[in-house]
Each structure stands twice: as C-alpha cells, then as structure tokens.
C-alpha positions in Angstrom: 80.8 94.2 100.3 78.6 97.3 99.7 76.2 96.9 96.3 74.0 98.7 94.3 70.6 99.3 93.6 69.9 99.2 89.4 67.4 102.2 90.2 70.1 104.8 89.7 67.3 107.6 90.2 66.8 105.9 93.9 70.3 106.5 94.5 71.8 109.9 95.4 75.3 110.2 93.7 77.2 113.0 94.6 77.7 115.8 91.4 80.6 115.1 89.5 82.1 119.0 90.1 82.3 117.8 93.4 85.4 115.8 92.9 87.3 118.2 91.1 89.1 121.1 92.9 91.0 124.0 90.7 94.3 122.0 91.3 95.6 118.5 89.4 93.7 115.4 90.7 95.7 113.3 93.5 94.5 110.1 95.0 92.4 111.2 97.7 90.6 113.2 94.7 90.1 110.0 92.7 89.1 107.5 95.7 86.4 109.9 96.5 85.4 110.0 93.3 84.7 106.1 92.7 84.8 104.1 96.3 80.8 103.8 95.6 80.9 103.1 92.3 84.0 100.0 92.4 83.6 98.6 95.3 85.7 95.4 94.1 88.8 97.6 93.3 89.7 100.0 90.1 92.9 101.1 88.4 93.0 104.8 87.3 96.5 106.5 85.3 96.1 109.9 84.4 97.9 111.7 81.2 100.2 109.2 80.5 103.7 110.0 79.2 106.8 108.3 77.7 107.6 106.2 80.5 104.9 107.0 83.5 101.4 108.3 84.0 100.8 111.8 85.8 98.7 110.5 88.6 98.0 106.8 89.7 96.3 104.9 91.9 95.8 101.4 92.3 92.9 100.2 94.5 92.7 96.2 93.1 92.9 93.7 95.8 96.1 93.2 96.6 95.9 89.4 96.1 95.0 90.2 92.6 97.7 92.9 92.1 100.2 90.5 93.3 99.1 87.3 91.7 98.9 89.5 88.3 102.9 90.2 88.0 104.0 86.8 89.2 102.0 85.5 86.6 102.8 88.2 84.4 99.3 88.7 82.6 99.9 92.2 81.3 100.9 91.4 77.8 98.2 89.3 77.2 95.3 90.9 79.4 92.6 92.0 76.9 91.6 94.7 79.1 95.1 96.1 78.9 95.0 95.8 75.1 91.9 97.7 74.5 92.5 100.5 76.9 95.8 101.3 74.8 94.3 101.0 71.4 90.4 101.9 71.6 88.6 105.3 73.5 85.8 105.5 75.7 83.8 102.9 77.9 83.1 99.7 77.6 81.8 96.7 80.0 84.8 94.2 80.3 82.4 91.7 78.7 81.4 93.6 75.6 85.7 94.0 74.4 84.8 91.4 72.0 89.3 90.4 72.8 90.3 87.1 72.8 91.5 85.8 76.2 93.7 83.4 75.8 95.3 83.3 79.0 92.2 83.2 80.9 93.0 86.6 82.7 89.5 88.0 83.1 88.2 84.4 84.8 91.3 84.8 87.1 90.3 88.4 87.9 86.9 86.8 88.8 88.0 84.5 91.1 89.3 87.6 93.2 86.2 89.5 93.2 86.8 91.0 89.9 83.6 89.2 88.4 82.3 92.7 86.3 83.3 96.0 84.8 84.2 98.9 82.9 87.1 100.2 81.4 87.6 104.1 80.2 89.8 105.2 78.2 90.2 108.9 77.0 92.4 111.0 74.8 92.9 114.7 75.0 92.7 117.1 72.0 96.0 119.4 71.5 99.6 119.9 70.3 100.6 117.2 73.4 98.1 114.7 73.6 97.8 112.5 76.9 95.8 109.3 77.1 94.3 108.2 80.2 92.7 104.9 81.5 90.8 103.4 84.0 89.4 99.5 84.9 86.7 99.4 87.5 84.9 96.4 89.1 82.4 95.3 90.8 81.7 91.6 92.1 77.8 91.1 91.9 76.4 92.1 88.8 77.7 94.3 85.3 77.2 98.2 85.4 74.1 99.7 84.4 73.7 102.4 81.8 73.6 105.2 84.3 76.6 103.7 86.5 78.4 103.6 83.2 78.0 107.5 82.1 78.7 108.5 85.5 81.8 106.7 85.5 82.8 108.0 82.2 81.4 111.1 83.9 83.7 111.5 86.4 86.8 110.1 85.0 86.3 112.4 82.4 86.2 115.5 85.0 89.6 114.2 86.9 91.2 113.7 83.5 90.9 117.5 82.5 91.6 118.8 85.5 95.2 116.7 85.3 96.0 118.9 82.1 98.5 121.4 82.7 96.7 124.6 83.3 97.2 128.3 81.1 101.6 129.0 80.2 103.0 131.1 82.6 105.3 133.6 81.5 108.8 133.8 82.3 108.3 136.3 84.8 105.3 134.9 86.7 107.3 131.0 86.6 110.4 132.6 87.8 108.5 134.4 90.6 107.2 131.3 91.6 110.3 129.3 91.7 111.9 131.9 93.9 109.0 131.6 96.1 109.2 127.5 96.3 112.9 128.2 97.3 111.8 130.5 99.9 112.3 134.3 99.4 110.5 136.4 100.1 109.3 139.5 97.7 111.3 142.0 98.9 114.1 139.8 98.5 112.9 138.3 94.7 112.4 142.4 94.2 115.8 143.1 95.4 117.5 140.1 93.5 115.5 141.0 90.2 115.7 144.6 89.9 112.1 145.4 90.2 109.7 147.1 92.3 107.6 144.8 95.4 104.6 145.1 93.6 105.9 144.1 90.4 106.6 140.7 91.6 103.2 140.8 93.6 101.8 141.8 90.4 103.1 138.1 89.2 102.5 136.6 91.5 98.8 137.6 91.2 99.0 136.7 87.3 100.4 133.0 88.1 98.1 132.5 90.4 94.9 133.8 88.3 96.0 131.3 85.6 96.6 128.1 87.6 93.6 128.8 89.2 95.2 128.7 92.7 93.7 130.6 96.2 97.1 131.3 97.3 100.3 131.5 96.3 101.4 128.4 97.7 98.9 126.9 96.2 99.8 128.5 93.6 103.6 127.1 93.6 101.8 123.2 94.6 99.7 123.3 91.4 103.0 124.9 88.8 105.3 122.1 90.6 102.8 119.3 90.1 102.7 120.3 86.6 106.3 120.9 86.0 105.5 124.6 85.0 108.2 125.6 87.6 
C-alpha cells in the first residue's frame, strides 16, 4: 500500500490541467487523476441524470463493493446521504451523520479507514450533480490533499458538461459522418456545395473543441449532441 507524506510541498503532484483533455472525462481520465491520492479505493459519478450518471467508475475493493449490496447499506450509508443533499468536501469523519448501521466501521475493516467525499453542482438551465468518495487506509487527508482533490474533481466535472449547441447543420453533418459518408456524398445528398459541409464540419469541430473530425463525432456522441 503506497502512502503519503503530510508535507504536500515535498511531494510533486502532477497539475490538475493535466487530467483534462478537450473531450468528456472517461475512466482512464479519472484513474489517472486520483490513483496517488486514494490509494484504498474511490467512487466518482459524473453529471448525474434521472436514472444514471454520465461517467462512472468504481475503484473500491471489490470485497467491499460486494459485501456493500448484499448487505444492502446504501439507504442508510451516511456518506451516501450527504453527497445527495450537501456540496463540496468534507472528511468522512467531519459529516456530523448518524451511523446507525455501522457502515463507515465496516468500510474500515476493508481498508476504508479515512476520507473525503465531493460533491458538486453545476450552474445553468440543466443542472448536474456530481460526487465522489475517496479513501485512504493510514491516516485522514490533509488540507492540501483535500483542495487538490476538490481540485481535480472539480476540473473532470466541467469538462463532462456538454460542450457549445451545434446547429442543425453542423449536428447533421456529423451524424452523416458517424454513419460513414463521405462529404461529397453528405454534399450530394444535401444539396450543397463540398465546402459547405467542410465549412460545418470545421464549425462543429471548433465548438466541441475536437482535433479532428472523428474526434469531433466521439465527443458530439458522448454527449448526445448527435
């Protein structure tokens, strides 16, 4: 088990920017981002919707994971509680939520003995929340460990928002291209010129912040723009 110095300023931890890429967060994005600073497990759901989350990724020993829903702790886990009803970062120990079921010295008998839970909630006509437990097994987070969690959860979370509206035009462009046409053939089947659908194609891509254009059609498909 790998641990930490408390001397933060000691230890070299990689820029948050560096986790992010100009395309929605996926879970090699977000182990990157905190194998060094969980190294008992963590449990991250991005933008969470009616029914599902956006992006997930579970990395909680799998004992605990299992023992967890066959003892069915969710509706009583006080970590579970105050991620869905409070915002920011807090140590698990500072919740000030009851515990009647004993969840959180359950957790610690798996390694889960300390840790922080984020919890973050966007601005806008659609608001997302997104959450995140992480754990360590030897001592509770530090100040500095705790901002740069918040740090980079915070950094994944935004980059999970969809990105700028395409128009009609640039998202049907792109959907002919995920079907795979080519342009002369979208031109041909459109009734417009080559380089009005490269034209679109340029302006999709611009706005989702893609380097290609199947990037491009990756990023509008992961973010049900097409």
């Amino acid at each position: 088990m790998a641990h930490f110095r408390p001397d933060l300023q000691k230890l070299a931890l990689t820029p948050v920017h560096d986790y992010v890429s100009a395309r929605p967060p996926f879970a090699a994005d977000i182990r990157r981002a905190f194998a060094d600073l969980a190294p008992a497990g963590y449990f991250v759901a991005l933008r969470i919707g009616f029914l599902f989350p956006q992006v997930e990724v579970n990395a909680l020993p799998a004992s605990w994971v299992e023992r967890y829903n066959r003892q069915g702790y969710m509706p009583q886990d006080p970590l579970i509680r105050w991620l869905h009803a409070g915002e920011g970062v807090v140590r698990w120990s500072a919740t000030g939520l009851d515990d009647p079921r004993g969840v959180l010295v359950d957790a610690a008998r798996h390694g889960l003995r300390f840790g922080l839970a984020v919890a973050l909630v966007e601005d806008g006509a659609d608001p997302r929340r997104s959450l995140g437990t992480f754990a360590r097994a030897d001592r509770e987070y530090t100040d500095a460990e705790l901002a740069e969690v918040r740090a980079r959860f915070a950094a994944l979370a935004a980059a999970a928002r969809p990105p700028a509206a395409l128009t009609q035009a640039e998202a049907e462009a792109l959907s002919m291209v995920r079907d795979g046409l080519l342009i002369k053939e979208i031109a041909v089947i459109l009734g417009v010129t080559e380089g009005a659908i490269k034209q679109r194609l340029k302006g999709a891509r611009l706005k989702l912040r893609a380097k290609t254009g199947s990037h491009a059609v990756s990023v509008a498909a992961a973010t049900g723009l097409i």
